[in-house]
N, C-alpha and C positions, 0 to 999 in steps of 0.2 A: 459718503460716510457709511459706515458700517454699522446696523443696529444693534442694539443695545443684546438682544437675545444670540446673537452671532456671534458679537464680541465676547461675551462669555464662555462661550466655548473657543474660539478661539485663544483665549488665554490660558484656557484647560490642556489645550492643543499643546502650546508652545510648554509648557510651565513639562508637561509629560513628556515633551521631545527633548527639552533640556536633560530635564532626572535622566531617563533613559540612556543618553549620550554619554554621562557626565561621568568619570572613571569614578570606579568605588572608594578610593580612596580620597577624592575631592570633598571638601569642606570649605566653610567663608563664603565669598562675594558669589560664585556660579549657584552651590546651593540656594542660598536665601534668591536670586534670581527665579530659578524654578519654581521656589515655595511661592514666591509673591503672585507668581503665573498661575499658579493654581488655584492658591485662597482668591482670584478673582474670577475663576470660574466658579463659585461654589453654588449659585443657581444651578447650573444645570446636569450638576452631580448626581448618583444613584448614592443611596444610605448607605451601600457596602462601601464606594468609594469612599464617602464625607469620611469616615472613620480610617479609612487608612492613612486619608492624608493629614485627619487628627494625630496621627501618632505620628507623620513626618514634622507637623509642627513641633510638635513635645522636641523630637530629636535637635530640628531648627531653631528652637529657643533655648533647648541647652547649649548648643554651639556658639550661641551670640553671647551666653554668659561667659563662656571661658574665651573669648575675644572683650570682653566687659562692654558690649553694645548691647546695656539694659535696655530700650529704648525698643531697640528692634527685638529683643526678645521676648520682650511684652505682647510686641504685635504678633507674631507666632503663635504664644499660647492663647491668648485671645481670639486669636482669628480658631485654635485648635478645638477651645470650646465652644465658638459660636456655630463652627461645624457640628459638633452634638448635640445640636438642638436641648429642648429642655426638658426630656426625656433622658438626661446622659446619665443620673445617677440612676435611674432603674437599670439602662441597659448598657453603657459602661463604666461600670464604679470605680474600678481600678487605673482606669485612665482620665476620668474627670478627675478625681482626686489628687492623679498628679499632676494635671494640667491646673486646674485651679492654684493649688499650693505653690507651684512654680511663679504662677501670674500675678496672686499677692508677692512671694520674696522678691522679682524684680522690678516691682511697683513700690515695694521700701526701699531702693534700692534708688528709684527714680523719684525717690519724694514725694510720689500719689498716696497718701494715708489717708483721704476721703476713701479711696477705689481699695483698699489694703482692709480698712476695714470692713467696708462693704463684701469682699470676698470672702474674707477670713469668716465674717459672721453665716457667713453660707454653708462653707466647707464643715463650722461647730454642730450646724442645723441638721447635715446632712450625711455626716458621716456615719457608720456603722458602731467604731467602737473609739474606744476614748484612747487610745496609742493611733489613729487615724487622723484625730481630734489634736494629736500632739502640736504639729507643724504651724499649724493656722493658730495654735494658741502661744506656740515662740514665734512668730510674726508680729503678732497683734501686740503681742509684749514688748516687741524692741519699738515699735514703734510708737507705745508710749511712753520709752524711754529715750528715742532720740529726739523727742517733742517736748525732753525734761517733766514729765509726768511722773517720777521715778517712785513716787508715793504708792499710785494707780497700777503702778505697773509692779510693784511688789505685792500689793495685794491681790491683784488677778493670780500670779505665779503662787501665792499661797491658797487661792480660792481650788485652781488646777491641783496640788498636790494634795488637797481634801479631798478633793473627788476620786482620786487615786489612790486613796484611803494612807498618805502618807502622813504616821506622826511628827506635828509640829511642838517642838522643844524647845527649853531654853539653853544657849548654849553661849561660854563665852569665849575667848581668844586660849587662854588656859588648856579647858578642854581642849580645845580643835590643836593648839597643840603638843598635846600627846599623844593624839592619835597622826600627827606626824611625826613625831620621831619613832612610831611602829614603821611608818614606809623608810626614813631617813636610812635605819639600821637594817632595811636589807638591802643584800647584795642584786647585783642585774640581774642572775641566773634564779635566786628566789621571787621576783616580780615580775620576770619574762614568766615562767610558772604558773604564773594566776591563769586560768580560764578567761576565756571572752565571756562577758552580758550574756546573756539569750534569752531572758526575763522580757519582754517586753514591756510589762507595766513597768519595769525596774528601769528601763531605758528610758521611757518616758519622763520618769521621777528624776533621773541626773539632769537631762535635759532642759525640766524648770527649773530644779535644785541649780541647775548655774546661771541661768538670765537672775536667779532671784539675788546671789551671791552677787554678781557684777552691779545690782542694781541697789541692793544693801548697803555697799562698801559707800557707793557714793552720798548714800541717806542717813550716814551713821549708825544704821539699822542692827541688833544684834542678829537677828535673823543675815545677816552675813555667817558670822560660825557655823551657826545653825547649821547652814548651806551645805558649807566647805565641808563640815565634819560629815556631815550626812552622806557626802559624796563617795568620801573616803569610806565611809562604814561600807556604803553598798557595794564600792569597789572590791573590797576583801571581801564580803561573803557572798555578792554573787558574781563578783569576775570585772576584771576590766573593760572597757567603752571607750569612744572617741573622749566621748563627755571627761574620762578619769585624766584624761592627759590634759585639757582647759584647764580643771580642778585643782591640779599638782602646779601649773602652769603661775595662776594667781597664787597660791601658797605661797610660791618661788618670791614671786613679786611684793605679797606683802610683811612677809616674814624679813624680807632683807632690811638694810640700815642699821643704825646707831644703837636701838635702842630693840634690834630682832636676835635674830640665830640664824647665823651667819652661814654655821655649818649647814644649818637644816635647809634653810635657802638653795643654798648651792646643790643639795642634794636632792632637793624634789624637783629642781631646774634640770639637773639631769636626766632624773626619770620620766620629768615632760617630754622632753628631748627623745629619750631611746621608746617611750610610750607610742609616740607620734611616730616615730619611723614602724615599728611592729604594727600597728594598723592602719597606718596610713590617711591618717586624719587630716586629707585635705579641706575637709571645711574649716575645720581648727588649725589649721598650719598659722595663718596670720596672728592669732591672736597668742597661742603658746608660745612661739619665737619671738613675738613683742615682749609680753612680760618676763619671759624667761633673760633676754638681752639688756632690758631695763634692769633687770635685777641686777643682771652680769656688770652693770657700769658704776657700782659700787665700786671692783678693785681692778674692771680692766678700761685701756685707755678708753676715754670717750668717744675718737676719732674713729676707733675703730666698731665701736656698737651704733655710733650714727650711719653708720652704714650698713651695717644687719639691722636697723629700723626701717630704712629706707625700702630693703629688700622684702620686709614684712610686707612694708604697706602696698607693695607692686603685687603682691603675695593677696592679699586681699582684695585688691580692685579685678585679677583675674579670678576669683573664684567667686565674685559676688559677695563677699564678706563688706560689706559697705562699713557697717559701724566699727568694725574690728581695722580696718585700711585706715577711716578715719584717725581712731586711737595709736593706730601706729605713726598716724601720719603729725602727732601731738606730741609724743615720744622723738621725733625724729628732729623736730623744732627744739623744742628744749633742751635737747641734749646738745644737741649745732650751738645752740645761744652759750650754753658753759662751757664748751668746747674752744670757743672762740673763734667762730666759724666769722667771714666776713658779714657783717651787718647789710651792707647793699642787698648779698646776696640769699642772706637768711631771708628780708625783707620779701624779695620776689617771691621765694618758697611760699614764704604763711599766706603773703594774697591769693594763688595759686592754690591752695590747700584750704584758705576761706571759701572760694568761689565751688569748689567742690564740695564742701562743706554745706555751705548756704544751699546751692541745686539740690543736692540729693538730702536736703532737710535733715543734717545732724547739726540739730541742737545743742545738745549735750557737748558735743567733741568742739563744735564752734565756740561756743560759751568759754571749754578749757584752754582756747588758743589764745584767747582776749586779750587778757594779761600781760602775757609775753609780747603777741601783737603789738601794744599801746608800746612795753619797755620800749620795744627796737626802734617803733616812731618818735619817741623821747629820744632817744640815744644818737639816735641820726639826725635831731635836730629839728622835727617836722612836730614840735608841740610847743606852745606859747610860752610854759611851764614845765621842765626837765624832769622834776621832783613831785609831780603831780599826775598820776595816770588820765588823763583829761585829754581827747583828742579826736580825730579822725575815728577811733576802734571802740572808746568807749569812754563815759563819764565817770569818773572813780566812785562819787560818795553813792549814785544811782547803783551802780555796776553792785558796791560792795552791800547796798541793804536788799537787792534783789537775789543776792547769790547764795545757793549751799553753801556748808560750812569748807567745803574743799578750795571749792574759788575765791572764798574770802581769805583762805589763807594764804594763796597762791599771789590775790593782791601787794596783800599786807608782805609778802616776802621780797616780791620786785618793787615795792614801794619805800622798805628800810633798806636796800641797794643802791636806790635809786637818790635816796636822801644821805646815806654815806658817800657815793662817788662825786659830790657833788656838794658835798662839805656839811650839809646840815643834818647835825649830829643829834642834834634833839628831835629831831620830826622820825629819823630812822631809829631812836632811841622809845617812841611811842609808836611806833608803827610795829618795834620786837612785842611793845609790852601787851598792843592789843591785839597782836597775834597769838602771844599766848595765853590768852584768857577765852579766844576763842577758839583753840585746842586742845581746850581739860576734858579730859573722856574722847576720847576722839578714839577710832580704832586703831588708824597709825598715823601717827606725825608725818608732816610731810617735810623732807630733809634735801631734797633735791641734790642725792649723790655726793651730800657733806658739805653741798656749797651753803645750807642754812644755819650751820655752828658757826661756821668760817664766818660771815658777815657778822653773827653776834658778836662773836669776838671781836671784831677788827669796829665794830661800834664802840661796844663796853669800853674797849681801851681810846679810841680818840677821844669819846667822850671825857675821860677819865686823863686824859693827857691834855685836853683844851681845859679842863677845869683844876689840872692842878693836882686833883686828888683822888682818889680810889674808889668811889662809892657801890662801887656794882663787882666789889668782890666776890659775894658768895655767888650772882650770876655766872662772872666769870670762870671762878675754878670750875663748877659745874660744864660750861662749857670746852673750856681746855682738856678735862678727864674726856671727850667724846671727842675734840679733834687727834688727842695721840691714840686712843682706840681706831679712829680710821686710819691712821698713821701704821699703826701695826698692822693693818686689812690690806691697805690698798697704797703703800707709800711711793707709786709713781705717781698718784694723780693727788695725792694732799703733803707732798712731803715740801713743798714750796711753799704749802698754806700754813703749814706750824712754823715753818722756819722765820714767815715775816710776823706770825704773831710772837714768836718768843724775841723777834727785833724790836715790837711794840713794846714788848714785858719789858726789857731790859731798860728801853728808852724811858719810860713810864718809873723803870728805877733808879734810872741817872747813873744806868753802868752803860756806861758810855759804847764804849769798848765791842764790848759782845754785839751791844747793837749796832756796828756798824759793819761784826761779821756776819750777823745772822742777817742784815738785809743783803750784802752782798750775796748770800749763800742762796737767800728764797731767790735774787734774779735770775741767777744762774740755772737754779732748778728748774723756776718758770719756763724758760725760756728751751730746756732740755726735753719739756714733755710738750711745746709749743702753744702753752697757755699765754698768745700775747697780752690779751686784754689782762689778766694778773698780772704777768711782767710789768706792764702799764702799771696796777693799782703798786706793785712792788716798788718799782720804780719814783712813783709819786709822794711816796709814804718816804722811801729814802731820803728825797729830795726836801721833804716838809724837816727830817732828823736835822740834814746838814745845814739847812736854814738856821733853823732853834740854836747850834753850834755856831753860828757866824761863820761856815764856810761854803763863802756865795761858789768859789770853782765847783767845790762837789754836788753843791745844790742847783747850781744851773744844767750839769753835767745829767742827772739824775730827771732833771726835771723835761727836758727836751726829749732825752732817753722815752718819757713816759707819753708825752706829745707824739711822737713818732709812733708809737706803739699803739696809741689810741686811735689815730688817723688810719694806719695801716688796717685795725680793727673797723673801723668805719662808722665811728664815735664822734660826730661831728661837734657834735652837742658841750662834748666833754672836751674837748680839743677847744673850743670857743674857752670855756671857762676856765680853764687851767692857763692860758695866754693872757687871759684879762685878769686872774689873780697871785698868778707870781712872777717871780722878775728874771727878765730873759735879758 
């Protein structure tokens, strides 16, 4: 055997025979080979070495982020600092600094937030100036926020913008925007224009100004405006930043829907967009093309932005964006689910997307899949109770008194879905009404791309067609004025959702007639933009008319039609109950 003192250098040997060999442009498995060869001779290193090969870690641990082998890039910077002994911040600042800060973000990365904080707090202790001080205080920040702390973690981000002497305002959606439609109304060539940042405290300030923004919106917090508007201000008068294209990013996102500006949306989504190319904001690539795409799936098909989500979140897991990959990867589920993406195969995704979820400790993003999760488990037949979020992913009434006002709502939406597909009208009829009571003040409603009108509607009226009578009139017109508004926005992807509610209207009016064009017309539609699971509800709704009429041909015709389409969807659940309640 070889001793212990021999072997060390010996490994120093190989790890330097490698480098040296290794053609200049080699990166991956051969490098990290040599690095490992070396960091295990580091006994019997000279000081001037230990530091070089500090800084071949730096380079070795960036390389294993952009292959997204946190893991290994950990041990890199790690191994880089334990070579600088505990003298690094006297004698090399500039490279501890970026060695440490690296080694917390791939440690939130890797779900160590004991070791994230423990570094972070070092990096605050030990840095020079408070733009140094920046990184280790957006670290420590998302990591109280993917631990759902988002309270905590909004008041650090305002504590950070005190000390950077930035004023804390009141500000509310109004404000913030009119100082978007100052960016909405200029042209490319006047916003290409603007100056870059070079303010350093001013970089710093965008930089919390958005983790506080992202962590607000979730809190119901007004200090979300606040945020956004703040960002914008600093954008115009000291210049654009990575930070200004995130910024314009969310604007996009929450400005859109029913009850946003539609124009203004689409127009700060652009300048995300052309922002991001001109500076090339690879850290923020994931998360502006998320929400900018989300926004986009208001009027373009859904099939086609579940797949620029998809691209996001690959977009994120190579750049180390962990929390932002996640969100994308929450976007990319939901949209699949109203898309009418196969259920088997949706299902594989969210486990997939849990598990990665659960590892790298996002909380938050795990939390927002729950929901959806349980539906597809209901859907496909794997809950005791179809109409009951209750299962394998989560217990409804636990889930809904532990959760922000977001997730509660998010329940309550797949739960009055869930009680309409499945006949019971009252329970989906109290599930609309305590979702809206716990969405008074809210900053935006959550509309889920118009599929949240849509179900009011197609409630109100069964309700209102099993009872005979009209009671939820004023609900209704209210609702119908925001399904033909999305109709005018986006009528590939809701012109099949008016069609069958004005089949309900008509039916509900005992004009017969119309309704048996307008459901013909929503099949067809449906079935034209390849929303089968609609077709499905289209189809069943048909079939429920032609019953009420005494004619079994068109009603059985209509109803197998819907069987088929449910099965094909992977609606096991729904296919069981539709067999066992009408006559085939």
């Amino acid at each position: 055997l070889i001793p212990k003192d021999e072997r060390d250098l010996l490994h120093l040997q190989i790890g330097s025979i490698i480098l040296k060999n290794m053609p200049n442009h080699e990166r991956g498995n051969i490098f990290f080979v040599a690095m490992n060869q070396l960091n295990r001779g580091k006994l019997v290193m000279e000081d001037g070495m230990k530091e070089w090969v500090a800084e071949l870690n730096l380079k070795a641990g960036r390389e294993a982020i952009s292959l997204s082998a946190f893991r290994n890039s950990a041990s890199f910077f790690e191994a880089g600092i334990s070579l600088l002994g505990s003298s690094c911040w006297d004698k090399n600042y500039k490279l501890s600094l970026q060695l440490h800060n690296f080694y917390a973000e791939v440690e939130f990365c890797n779900g160590h937030f004991d070791e994230v904080n423990r570094v972070t707090k070092i990096i605050i202790e030990q840095a020079k100036s408070f733009s140094d001080k920046t990184r280790a205080y957006l670290t420590f920040i998302k990591t109280l926020g993917a631990q759902r702390n988002l309270n905590n973690a909004a008041e650090v981000s305002l504590a950070a913008l005190g000390d950077l002497g930035e004023p804390i305002q009141h500000s509310d959606m109004g404000s913030l925007l009119r100082t978007v439609h100052v960016f909405a109304k200029m042209k490319d060539s006047q916003f290409l224009a603007l100056k870059e940042m070079d303010d350093d405290m001013k970089r710093a300030a965008m930089k919390l100004l958005l983790v506080l923004a992202q962590f607000g919106f979730q809190i119901k917090s007004n200090h979300f405006p606040f945020a956004l508007n703040r960002m914008l201000e600093l954008t115009l008068i000291y210049g654009v930043c990575e930070e200004s294209c995130a910024a314009l990013a969310i604007i996009s996102f929450v400005t859109c829907g029913i009850h946003g500006d539609w124009n203004g949306s689409s127009r700060t989504g652009e300048i995300a967009l052309l922002l991001l190319e001109r500076l090339q904001a690879n850290e923020y690539a994931c998360i502006v093309t998320s929400l900018v795409n989300i926004a986009k799936s208001w009027t373009e098909p859904l099939g086609l932005i579940v797949k620029q989500l998809f691209f996001s979140y690959e977009i994120g897991m190579q750049t180390g964006a962990i929390h932002d990959a996640m969100i994308s990867a929450c976007g990319y589920c939901y949209n699949s689910f109203f898309s009418g993406v196969d259920l088997l195969t949706l299902e594989k995704d969210i486990r997939r997307f849990r598990v990665q979820m659960s590892e790298y400790k996002q909380i938050t993003s795990l939390h927002q899949l729950t929901p959806l999760a349980q539906t597809v488990l209901n859907l496909i037949g794997q809950s005791e109770n179809p109409i009951e979020l209750t299962g394998e992913f989560m217990t409804q009434s636990e889930f809904i008194e532990k959760s922000t006002q977001p997730f509660v709502v998010q329940t309550l939406i797949f739960c009055s879905w869930l009680a309409y597909l499945f006949g019971e009208y009252e329970i989906a009829s109290s599930a609309i009404s305590s979702r809206n009571e716990v969405e008074k003040n809210s900053i935006k409603k959550i509309e889920m791309h118009g599929m949240v009108p849509f179900i009011d509607c197609l409630v109100y009226l069964a309700s209102s067609v099993k009872r005979k009578q009209n009671n939820s009139a004023s609900e209704l017109s209210e609702k119908l004025e925001e399904m033909k508004k999305l109709v005018s926005y986006s009528p590939r992807n809701n012109q099949h959702r008016m069609l069958l509610i004005e089949a309900e209207v008509a039916y509900l009016k005992n004009d017969f007639d119309v309704a048996m064009e307008k459901y013909d017309a929503a099949i067809i539609a449906a079935e034209l933009i390849g929303y089968r699971h609609e077709q499905a509800v289209c189809n069943e709704k048909a079939g429920d008319f032609f019953m009420s009429q005494g004619n079994m041909i068109r009603a059985t015709s209509h109803y197998s039609c819907a069987i088929d389409l449910y099965r094909q969807w992977g609606a096991q659940a729904k296919v069981d109950h539709l067999c066992k309640h009408v006559p085939l």
